[in-house]
ZATORLO-804560 format. One record per atom (N, C-alpha, C): x, y negated, z; residue in one letter; atom name. Coordinates in steps of 0.1 Angstrom, whole numbers, plus 2048, in hexadecimal, padded with zeros to 3 digits. Atoms other than C-alpha are relative to their C-alpha. Example, Ala and Ser with C-alpha at 12.3 -4.5 7.8 and 13.67 -1.06 7.14 Angstrom:
ATOM   x   y   z type atom
ATOM 809 80C 800    A    N
ATOM 87B 82D 84E    A   CA
ATOM 809 7F4 800    A    C
ATOM 7F7 80B 800    S    N
ATOM 889 80B 847    S   CA
ATOM 7F8 7F5 808    S    C
//
This chain:
ATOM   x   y   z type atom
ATOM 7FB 7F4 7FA    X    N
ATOM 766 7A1 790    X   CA
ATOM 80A 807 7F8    X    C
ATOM 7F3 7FB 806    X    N
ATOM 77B 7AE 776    X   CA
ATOM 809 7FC 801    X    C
ATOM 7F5 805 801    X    N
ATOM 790 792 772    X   CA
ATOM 807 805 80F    X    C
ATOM 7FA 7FE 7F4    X    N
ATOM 799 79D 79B    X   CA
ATOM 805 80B 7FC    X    C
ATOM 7FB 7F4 802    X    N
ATOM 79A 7C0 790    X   CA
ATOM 80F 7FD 7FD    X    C
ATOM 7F9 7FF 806    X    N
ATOM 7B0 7BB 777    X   CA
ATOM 810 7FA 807    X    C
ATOM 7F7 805 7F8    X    N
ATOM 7C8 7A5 78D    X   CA
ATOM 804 808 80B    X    C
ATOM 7F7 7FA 7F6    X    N
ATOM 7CA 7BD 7AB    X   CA
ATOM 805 80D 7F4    X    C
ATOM 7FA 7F2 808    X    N
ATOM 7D0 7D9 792    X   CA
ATOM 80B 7FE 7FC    X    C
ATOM 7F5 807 806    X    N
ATOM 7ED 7C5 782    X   CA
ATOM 809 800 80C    X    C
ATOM 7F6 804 7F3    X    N
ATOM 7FB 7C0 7A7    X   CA
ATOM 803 80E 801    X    C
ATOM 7FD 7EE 7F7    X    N
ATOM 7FB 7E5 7B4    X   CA
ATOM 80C 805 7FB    X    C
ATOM 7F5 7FA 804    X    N
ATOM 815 7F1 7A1    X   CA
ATOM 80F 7FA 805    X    C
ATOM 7F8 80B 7FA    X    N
ATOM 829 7D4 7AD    X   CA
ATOM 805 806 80C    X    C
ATOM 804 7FF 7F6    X    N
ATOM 81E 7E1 7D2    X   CA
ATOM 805 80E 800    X    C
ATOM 7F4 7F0 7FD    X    N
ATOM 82D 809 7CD    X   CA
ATOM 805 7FE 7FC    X    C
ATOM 7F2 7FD 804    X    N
ATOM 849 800 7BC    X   CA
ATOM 80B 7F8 80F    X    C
ATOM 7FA 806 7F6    X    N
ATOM 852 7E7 7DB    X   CA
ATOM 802 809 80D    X    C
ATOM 802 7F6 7F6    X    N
ATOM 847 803 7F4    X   CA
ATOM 807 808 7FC    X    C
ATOM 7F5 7FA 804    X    N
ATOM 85F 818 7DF    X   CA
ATOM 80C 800 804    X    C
ATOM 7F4 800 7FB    X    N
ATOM 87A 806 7E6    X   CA
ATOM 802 7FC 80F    X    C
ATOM 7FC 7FC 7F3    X    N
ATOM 874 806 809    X   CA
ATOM 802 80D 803    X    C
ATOM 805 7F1 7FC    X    N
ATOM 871 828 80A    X   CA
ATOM 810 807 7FF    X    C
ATOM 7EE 7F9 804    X    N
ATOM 893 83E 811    X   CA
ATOM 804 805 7F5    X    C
ATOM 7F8 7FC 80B    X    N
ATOM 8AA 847 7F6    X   CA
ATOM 7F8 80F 7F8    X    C
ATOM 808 7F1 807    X    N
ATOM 899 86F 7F6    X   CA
ATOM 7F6 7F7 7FC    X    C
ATOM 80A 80A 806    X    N
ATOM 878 85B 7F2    X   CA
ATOM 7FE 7FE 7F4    X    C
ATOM 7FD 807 809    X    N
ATOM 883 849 7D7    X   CA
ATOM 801 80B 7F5    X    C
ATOM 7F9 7EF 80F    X    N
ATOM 894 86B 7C2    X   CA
ATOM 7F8 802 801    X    C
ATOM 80B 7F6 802    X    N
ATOM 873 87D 7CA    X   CA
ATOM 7F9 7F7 7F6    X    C
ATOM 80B 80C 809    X    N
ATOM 85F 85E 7BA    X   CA
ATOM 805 804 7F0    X    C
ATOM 7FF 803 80C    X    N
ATOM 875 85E 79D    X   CA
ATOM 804 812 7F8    X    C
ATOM 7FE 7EF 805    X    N
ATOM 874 88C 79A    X   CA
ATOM 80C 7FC 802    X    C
ATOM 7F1 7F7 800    X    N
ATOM 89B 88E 7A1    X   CA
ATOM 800 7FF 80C    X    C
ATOM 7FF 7FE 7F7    X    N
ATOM 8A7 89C 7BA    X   CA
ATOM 80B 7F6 80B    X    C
ATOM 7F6 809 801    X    N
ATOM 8BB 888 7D2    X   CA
ATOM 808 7FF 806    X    C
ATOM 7F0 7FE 7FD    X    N
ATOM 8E0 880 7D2    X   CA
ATOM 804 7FC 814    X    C
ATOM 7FE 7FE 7F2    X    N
ATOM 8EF 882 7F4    X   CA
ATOM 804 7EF 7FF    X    C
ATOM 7FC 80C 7FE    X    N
ATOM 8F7 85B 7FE    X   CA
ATOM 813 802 807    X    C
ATOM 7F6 804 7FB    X    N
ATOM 91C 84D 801    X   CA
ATOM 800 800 80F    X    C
ATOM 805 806 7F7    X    N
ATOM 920 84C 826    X   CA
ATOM 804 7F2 80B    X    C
ATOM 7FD 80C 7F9    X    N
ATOM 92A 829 82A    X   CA
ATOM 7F8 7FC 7F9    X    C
ATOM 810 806 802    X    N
ATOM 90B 820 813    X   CA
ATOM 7F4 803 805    X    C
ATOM 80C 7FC 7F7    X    N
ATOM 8EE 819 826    X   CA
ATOM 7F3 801 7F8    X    C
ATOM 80E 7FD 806    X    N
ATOM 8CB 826 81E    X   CA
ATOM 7F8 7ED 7F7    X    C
ATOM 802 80B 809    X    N
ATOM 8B9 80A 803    X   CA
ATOM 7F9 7FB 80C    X    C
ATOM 808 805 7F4    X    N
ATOM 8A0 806 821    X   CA
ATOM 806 7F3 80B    X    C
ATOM 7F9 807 7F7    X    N
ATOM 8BB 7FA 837    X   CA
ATOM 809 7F5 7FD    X    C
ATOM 7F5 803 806    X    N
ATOM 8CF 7E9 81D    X   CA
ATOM 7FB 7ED 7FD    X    C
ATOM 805 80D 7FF    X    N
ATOM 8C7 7BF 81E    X   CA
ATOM 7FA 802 7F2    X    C
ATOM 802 7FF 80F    X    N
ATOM 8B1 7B8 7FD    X   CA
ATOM 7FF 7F2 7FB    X    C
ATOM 7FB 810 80B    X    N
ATOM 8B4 79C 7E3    X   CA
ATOM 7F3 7F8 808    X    C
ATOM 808 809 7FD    X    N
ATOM 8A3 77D 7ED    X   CA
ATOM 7ED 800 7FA    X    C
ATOM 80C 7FF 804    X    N
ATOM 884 784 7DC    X   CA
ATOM 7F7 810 7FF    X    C
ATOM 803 7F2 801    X    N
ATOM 885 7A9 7DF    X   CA
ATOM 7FB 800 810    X    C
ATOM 808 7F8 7F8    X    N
ATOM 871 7BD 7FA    X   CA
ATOM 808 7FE 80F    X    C
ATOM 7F8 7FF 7EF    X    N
ATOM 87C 7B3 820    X   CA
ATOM 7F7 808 80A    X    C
ATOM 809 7FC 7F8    X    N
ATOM 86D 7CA 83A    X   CA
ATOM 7FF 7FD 80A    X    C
ATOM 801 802 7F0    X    N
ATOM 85D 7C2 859    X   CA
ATOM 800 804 807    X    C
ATOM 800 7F1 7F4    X    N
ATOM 85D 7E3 869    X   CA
ATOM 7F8 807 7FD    X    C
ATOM 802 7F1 7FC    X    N
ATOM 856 803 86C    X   CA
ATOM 7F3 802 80E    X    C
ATOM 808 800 7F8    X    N
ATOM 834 805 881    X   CA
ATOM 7F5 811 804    X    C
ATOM 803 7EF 802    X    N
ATOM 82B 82E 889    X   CA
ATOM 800 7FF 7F2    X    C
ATOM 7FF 7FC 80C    X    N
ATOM 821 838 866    X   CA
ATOM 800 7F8 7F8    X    C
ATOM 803 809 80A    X    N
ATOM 81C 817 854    X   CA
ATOM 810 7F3 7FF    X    C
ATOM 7F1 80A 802    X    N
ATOM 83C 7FE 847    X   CA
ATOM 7F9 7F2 7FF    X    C
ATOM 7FE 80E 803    X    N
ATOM 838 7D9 848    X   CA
ATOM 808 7F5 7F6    X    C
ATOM 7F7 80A 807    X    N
ATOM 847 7BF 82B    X   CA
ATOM 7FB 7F8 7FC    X    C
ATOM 804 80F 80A    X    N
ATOM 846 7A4 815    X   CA
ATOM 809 804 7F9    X    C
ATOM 7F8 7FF 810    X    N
ATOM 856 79B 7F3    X   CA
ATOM 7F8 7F2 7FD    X    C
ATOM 806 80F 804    X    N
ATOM 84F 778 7E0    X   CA
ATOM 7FF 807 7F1    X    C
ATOM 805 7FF 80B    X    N
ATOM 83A 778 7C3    X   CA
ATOM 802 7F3 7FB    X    C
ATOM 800 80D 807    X    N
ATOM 837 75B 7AC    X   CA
ATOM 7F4 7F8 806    X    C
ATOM 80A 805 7FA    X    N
ATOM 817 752 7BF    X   CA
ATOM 804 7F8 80E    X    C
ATOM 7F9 800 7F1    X    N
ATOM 830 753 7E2    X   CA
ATOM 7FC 80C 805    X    C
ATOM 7FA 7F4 7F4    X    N
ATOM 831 768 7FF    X   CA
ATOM 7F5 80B 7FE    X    C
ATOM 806 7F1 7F8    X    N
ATOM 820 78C 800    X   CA
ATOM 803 808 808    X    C
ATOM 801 7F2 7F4    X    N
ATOM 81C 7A1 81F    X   CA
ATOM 7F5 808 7FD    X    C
ATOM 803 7F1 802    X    N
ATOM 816 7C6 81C    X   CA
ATOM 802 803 80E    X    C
ATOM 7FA 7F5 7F4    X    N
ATOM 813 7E2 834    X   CA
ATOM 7F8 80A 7F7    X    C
ATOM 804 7F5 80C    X    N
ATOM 80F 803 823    X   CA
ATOM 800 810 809    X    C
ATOM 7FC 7EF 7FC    X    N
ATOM 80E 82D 82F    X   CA
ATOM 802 809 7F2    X    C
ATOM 805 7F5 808    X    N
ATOM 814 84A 819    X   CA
ATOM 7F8 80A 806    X    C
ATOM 806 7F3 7F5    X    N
ATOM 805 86C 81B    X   CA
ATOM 80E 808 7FF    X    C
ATOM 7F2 7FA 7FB    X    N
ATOM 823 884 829    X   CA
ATOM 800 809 7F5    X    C
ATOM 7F9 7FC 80B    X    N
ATOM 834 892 80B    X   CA
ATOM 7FC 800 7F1    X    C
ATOM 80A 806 80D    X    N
ATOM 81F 87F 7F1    X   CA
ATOM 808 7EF 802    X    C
ATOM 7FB 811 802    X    N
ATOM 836 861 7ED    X   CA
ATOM 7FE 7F5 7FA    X    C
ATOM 808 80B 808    X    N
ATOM 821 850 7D1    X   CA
ATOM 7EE 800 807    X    C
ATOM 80D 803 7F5    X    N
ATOM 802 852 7E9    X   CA
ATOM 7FD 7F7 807    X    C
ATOM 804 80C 7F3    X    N
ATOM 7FD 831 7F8    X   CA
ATOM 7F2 7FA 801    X    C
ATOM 80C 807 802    X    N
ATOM 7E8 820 80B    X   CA
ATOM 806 7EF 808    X    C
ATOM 7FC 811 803    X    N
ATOM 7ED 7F7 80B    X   CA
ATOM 7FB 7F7 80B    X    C
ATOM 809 80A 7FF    X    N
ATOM 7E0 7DB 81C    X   CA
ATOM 809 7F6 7FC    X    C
ATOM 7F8 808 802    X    N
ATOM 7ED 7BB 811    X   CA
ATOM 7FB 7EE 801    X    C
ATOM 805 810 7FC    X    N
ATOM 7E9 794 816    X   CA
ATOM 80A 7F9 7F6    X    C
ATOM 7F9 807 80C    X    N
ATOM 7F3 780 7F9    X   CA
ATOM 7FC 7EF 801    X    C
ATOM 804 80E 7FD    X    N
ATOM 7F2 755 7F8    X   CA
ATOM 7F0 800 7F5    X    C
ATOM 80C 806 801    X    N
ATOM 7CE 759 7E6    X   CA
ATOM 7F5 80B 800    X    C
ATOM 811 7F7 7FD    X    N
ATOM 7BB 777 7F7    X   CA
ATOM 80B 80B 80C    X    C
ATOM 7F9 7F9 7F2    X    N
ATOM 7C2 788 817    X   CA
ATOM 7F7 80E 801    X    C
ATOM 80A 7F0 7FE    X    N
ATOM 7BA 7B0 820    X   CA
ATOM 7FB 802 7F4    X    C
ATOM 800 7F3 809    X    N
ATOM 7BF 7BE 800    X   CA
ATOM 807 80D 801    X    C
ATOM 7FC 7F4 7FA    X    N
ATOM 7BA 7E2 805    X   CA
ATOM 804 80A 7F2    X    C
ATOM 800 7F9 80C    X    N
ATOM 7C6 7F7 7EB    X   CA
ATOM 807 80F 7FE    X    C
ATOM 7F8 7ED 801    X    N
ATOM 7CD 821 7E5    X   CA
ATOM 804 801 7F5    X    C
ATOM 7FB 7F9 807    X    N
ATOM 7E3 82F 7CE    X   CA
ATOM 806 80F 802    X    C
ATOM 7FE 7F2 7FF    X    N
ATOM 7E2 856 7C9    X   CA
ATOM 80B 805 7F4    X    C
ATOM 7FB 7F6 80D    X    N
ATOM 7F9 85E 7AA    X   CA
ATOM 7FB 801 7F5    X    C
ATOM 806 7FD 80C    X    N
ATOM 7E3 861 792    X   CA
ATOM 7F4 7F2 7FC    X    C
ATOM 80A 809 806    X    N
ATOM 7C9 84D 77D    X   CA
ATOM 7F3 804 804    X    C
ATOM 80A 7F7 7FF    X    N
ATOM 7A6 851 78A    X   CA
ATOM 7F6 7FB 7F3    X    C
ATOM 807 805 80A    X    N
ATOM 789 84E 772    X   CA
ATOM 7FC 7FC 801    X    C
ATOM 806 810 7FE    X    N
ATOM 77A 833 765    X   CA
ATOM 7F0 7FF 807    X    C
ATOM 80D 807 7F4    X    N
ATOM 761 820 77B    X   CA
ATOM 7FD 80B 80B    X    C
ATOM 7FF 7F7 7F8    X    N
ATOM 768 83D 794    X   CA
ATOM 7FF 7F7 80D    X    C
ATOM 802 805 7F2    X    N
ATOM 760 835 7BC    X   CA
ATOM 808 806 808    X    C
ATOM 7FA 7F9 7F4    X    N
ATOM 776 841 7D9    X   CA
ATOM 7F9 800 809    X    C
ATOM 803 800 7F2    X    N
ATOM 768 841 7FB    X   CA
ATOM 808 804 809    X    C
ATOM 7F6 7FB 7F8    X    N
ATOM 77B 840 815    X   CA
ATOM 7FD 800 810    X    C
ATOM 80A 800 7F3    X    N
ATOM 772 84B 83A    X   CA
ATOM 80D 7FB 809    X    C
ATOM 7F9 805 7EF    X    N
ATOM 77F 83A 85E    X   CA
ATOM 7F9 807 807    X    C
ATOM 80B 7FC 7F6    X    N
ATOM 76E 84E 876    X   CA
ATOM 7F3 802 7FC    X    C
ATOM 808 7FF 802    X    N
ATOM 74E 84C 874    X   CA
ATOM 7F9 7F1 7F2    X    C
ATOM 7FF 80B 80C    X    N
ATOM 752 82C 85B    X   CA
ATOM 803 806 7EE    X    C
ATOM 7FD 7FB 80F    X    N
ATOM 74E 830 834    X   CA
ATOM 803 7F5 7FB    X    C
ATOM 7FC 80B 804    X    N
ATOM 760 81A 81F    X   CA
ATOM 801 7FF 7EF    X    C
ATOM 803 7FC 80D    X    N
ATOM 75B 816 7FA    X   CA
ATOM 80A 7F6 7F8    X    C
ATOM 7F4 809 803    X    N
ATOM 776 80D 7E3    X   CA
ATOM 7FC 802 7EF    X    C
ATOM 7FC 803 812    X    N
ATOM 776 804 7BA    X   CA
ATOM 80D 803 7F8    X    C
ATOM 7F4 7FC 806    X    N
ATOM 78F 812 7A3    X   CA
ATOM 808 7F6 7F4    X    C
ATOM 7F8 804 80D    X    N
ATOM 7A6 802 785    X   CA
ATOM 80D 808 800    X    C
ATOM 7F4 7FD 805    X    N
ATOM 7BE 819 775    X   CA
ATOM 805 80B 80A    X    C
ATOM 7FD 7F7 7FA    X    N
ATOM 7D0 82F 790    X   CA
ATOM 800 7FC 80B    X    C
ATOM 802 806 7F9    X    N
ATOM 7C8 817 7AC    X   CA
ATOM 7F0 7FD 80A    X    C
ATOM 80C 801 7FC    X    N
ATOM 7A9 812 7C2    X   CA
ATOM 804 7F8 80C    X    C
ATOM 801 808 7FB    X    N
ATOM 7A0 7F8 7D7    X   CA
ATOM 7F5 7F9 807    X    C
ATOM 802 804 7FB    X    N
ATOM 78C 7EA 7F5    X   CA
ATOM 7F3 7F5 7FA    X    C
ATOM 80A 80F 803    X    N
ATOM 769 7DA 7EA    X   CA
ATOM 7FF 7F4 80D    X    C
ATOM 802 807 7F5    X    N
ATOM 769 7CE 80D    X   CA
ATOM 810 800 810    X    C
ATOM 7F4 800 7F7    X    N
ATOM 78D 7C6 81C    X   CA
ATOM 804 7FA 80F    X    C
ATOM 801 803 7F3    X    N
ATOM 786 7B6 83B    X   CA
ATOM 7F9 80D 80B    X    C
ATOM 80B 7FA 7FA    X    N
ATOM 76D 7D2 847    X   CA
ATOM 80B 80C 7FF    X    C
ATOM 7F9 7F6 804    X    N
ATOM 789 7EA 839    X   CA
ATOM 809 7FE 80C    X    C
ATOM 7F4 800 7FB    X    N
ATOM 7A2 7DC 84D    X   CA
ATOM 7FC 805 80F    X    C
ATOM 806 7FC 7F2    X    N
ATOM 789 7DE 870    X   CA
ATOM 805 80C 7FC    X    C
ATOM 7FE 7EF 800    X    N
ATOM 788 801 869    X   CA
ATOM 808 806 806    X    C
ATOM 7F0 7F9 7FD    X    N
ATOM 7AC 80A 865    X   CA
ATOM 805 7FA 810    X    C
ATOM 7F4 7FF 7F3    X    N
ATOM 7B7 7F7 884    X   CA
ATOM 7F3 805 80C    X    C
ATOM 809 7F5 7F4    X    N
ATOM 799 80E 89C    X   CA
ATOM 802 80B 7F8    X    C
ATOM 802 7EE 803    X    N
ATOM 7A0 82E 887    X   CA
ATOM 80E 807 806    X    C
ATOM 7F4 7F8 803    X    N
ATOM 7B7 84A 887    X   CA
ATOM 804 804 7FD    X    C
ATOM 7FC 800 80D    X    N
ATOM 7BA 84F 864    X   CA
ATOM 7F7 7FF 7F8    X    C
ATOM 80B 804 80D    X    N
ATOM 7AC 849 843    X   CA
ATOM 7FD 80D 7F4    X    C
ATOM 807 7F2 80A    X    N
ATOM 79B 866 82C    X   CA
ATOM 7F9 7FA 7F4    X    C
ATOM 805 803 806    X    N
ATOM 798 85C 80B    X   CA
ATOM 7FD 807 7F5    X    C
ATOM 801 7F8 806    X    N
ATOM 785 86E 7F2    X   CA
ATOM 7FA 7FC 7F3    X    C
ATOM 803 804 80B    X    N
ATOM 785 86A 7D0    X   CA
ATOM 800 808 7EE    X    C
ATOM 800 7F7 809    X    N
ATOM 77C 87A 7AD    X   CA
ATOM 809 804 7FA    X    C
ATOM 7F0 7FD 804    X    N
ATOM 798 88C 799    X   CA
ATOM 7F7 808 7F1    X    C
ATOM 7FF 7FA 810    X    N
ATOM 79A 89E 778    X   CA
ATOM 7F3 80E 806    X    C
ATOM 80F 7EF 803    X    N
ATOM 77D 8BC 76D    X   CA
ATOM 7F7 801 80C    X    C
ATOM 80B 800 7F9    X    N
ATOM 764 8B1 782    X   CA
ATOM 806 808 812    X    C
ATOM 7F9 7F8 7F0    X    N
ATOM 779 8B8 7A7    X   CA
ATOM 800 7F3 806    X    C
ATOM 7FC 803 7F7    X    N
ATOM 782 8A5 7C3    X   CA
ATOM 80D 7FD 805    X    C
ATOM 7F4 802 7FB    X    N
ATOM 79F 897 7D3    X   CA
ATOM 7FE 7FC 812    X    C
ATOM 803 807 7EE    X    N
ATOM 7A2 890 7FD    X   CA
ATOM 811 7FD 805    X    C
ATOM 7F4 806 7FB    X    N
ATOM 7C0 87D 807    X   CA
ATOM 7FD 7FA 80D    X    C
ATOM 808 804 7F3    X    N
ATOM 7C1 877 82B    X   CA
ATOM 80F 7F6 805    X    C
ATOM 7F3 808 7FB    X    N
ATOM 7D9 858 83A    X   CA
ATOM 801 800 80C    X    C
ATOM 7FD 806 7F5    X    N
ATOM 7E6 853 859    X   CA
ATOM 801 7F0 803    X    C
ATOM 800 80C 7FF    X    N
ATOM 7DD 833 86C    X   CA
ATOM 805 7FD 80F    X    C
ATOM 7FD 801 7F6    X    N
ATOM 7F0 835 88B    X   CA
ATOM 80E 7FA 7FB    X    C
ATOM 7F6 80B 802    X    N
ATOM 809 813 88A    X   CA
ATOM 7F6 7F6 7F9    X    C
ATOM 807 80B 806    X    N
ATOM 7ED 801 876    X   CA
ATOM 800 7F2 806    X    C
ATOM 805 80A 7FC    X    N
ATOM 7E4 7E9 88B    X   CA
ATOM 80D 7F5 808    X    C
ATOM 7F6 804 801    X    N
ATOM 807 7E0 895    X   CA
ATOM 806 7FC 7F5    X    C
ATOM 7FE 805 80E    X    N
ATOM 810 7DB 86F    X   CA
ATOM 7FB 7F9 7FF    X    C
ATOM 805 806 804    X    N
ATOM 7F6 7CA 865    X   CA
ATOM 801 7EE 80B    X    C
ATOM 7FE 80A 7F7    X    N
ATOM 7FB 7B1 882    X   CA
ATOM 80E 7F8 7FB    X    C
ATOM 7F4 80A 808    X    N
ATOM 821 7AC 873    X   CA
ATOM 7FE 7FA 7F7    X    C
ATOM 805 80C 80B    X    N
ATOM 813 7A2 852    X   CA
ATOM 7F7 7F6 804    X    C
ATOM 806 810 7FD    X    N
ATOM 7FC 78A 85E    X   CA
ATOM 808 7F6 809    X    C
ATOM 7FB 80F 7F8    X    N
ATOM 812 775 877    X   CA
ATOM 80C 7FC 7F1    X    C
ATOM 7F0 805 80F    X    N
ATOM 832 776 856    X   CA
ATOM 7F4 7F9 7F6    X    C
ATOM 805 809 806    X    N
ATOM 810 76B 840    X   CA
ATOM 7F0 7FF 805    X    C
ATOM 808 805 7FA    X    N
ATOM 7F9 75B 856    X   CA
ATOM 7F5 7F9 7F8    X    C
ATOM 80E 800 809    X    N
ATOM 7D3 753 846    X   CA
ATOM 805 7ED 803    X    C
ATOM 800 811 800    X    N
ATOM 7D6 72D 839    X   CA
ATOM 809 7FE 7FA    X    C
ATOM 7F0 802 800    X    N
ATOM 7FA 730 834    X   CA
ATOM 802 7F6 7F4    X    C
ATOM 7FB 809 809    X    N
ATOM 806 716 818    X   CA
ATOM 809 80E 7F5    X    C
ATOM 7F8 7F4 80A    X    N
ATOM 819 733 7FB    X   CA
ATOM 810 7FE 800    X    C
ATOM 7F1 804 7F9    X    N
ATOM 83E 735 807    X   CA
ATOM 807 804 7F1    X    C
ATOM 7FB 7FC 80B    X    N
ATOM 858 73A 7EC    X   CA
ATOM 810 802 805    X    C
//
């Protein structure tokens, strides 16, 4: 179990910095605190702009959630991801990698504490997620993923500094269209594309 920990924890950061650079230009400035410069207007938004062969291609834009890939050293990863609306380092993940499918994973900004629990609600569904570092993650990513494609958003609630609370609530309308693009681009079985 650690050793997994320790390996999706290693990835995630991987996972918002790629969702970064899909993310529009403002996006991007807000991520990095500056404010941001007005675009040339014969250069197109980074989103729009083709990306290096190994960098981040998107599948679409599905209501609130984005679809992509990018190649790892392992091969092909498909992502589909949401933020929360005007929390740009807020995501929530799912992803399909060549050696584990429906990893679900939140990132709020901050570090939670150690051996901290999130829970996160679908409806009437509770979902319970493990932490490493400033990341949390999906004990049960198949049962996660039902969820999200019957809910209408995700409520995740997790402990924070001096004994408080945090409630992050995602939208899941486009989920189930997303998550459909990443799985036909990396279909379960798939051989690791490069």
């Amino acid at each position: 179990m650690i050793r997994h920990t320790s390996a999706l924890a290693a990835l995630a950061p991987v996972t918002l910095g790629l969702a970064l650079t899909l993310a529009p230009p403002a996006a991007q400035a807000q991520q990095r605190g500056a404010r941001p410069a007005p675009a040339a207007p014969t250069q197109a938004p980074a989103a729009e702009q083709p990306a290096a062969s190994n960098g981040p291609q998107r599948l679409g834009t599905f209501g609130d959630w984005t679809a992509a890939t990018h190649t790892e050293a392992s091969g092909k990863v498909c992502y589909a991801f949401t933020r929360m609306e005007g929390r740009n380092n807020t995501l929530l993940t799912v992803t399909h990698r060549p050696q584990g499918r429906d990893q679900v994973s939140l990132r709020i900004g901050r570090a939670f504490p150690r051996n901290a629990e999130v829970k996160v609600d679908v409806g009437d569904t509770d979902l319970n997620f493990y932490t490493s570092g400033d990341n949390a993650f999906a004990r049960d990513g198949r049962a996660t993923v039902a969820a999200f494609r019957n809910g209408r958003d995700a409520t995740a609630k997790s402990p924070a500094p001096n004994n408080r609370s945090t409630t992050e609530t995602f939208p899941l309308s486009g989920f189930t269209a997303a998550y459909e693009a990443i799985s036909k681009e990396c279909p379960p079985g798939s051989p690791p594309r490069r």
